[in-house]
C-alpha positions in Angstrom: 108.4 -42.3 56.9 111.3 -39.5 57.3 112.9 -37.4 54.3 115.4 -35.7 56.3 118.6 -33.5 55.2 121.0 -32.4 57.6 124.0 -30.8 55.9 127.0 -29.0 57.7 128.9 -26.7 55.2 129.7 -23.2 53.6 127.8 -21.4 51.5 129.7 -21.5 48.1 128.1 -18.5 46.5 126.2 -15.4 47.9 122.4 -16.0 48.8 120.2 -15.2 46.1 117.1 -13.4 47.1 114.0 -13.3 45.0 109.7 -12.6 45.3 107.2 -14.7 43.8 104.1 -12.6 42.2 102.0 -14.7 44.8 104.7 -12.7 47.1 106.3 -15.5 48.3 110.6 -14.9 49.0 112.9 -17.1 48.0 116.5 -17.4 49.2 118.6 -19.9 47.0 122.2 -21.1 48.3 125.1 -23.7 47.2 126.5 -25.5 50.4 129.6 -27.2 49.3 130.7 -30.2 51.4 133.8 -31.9 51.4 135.1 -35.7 52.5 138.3 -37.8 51.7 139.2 -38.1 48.5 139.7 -42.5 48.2 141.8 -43.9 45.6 141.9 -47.5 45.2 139.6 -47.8 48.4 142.3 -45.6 50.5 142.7 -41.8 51.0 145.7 -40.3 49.9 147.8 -36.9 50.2 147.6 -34.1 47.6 150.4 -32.4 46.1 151.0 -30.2 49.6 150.8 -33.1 52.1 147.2 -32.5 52.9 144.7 -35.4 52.9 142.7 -34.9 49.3 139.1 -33.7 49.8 136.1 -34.5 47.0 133.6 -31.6 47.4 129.7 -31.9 46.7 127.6 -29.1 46.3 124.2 -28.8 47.4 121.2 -26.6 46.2 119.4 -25.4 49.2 116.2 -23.3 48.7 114.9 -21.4 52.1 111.5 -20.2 52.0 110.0 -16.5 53.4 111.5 -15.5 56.6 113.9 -17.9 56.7 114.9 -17.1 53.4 115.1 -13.1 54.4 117.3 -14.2 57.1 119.7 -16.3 55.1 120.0 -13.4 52.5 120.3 -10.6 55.5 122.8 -12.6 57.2 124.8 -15.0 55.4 127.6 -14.7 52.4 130.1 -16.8 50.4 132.2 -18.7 52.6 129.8 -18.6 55.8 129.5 -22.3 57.7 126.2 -23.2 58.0 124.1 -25.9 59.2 121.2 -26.7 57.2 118.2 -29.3 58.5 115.4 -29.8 55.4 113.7 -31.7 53.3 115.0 -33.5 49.4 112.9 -32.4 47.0 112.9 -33.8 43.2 112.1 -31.7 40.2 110.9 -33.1 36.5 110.6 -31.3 33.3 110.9 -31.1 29.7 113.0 -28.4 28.2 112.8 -26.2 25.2 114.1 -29.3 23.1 111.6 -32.0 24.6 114.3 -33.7 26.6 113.1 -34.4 30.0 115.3 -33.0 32.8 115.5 -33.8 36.7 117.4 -32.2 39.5 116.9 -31.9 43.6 117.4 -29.6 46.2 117.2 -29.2 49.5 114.3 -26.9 51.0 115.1 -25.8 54.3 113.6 -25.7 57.1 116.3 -24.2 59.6 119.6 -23.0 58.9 121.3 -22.7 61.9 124.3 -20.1 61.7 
């Protein structure tokens, strides 16, 4: 069995670097990727004459070093590759409604 992520991209907002009290780092980053925009099953031009793009953006957590290194290194706007993991999350909030969300937890990021 493989749960593999490979994502090519740029980093949509500036790494954000924190410690765990166990003294763990974590490095969270937003990878926006983009692909033709399809309309009736066809792509189509935008206002300007380009072809019309649909973005996705990705949550991408980096652990310890290679979390230090992202945050050191990288910046809004920076194309990166990133090779990882999905990972799903579930919990109930404050009002008892259960929430779910994934990210990505990297294992390189290759700039």
């Amino acid at each position: 069995m493989t749960n593999l992520v490979i994502l090519v991209g740029r980093i949509a907002r500036d790494p954000e670097a924190r410690t765990t009290q166990g003294g763990t780092s974590i490095t969270s980053i937003s990878v926006v990727t983009d692909r033709p925009a399809r309309k009736d099953g066809k792509t189509y031009k935008d206002e300007n004459g380009y072809t019309a793009k649909d973005s996705e953006f990705h949550r991408v957590t980096c652990f310890n070093g290679l979390g230090g290194s992202v945050a050191k290194h990288k910046a809004k706007g920076d194309m990166v590759e990133v090779q990882g993991r999905l990972h799903y999350s579930k919990w109930t909030d404050r009002e008892q409604i259960e929430r779910y969300s994934v990210e990505i937890v990297a294992e390189e990021v290759l700039f």
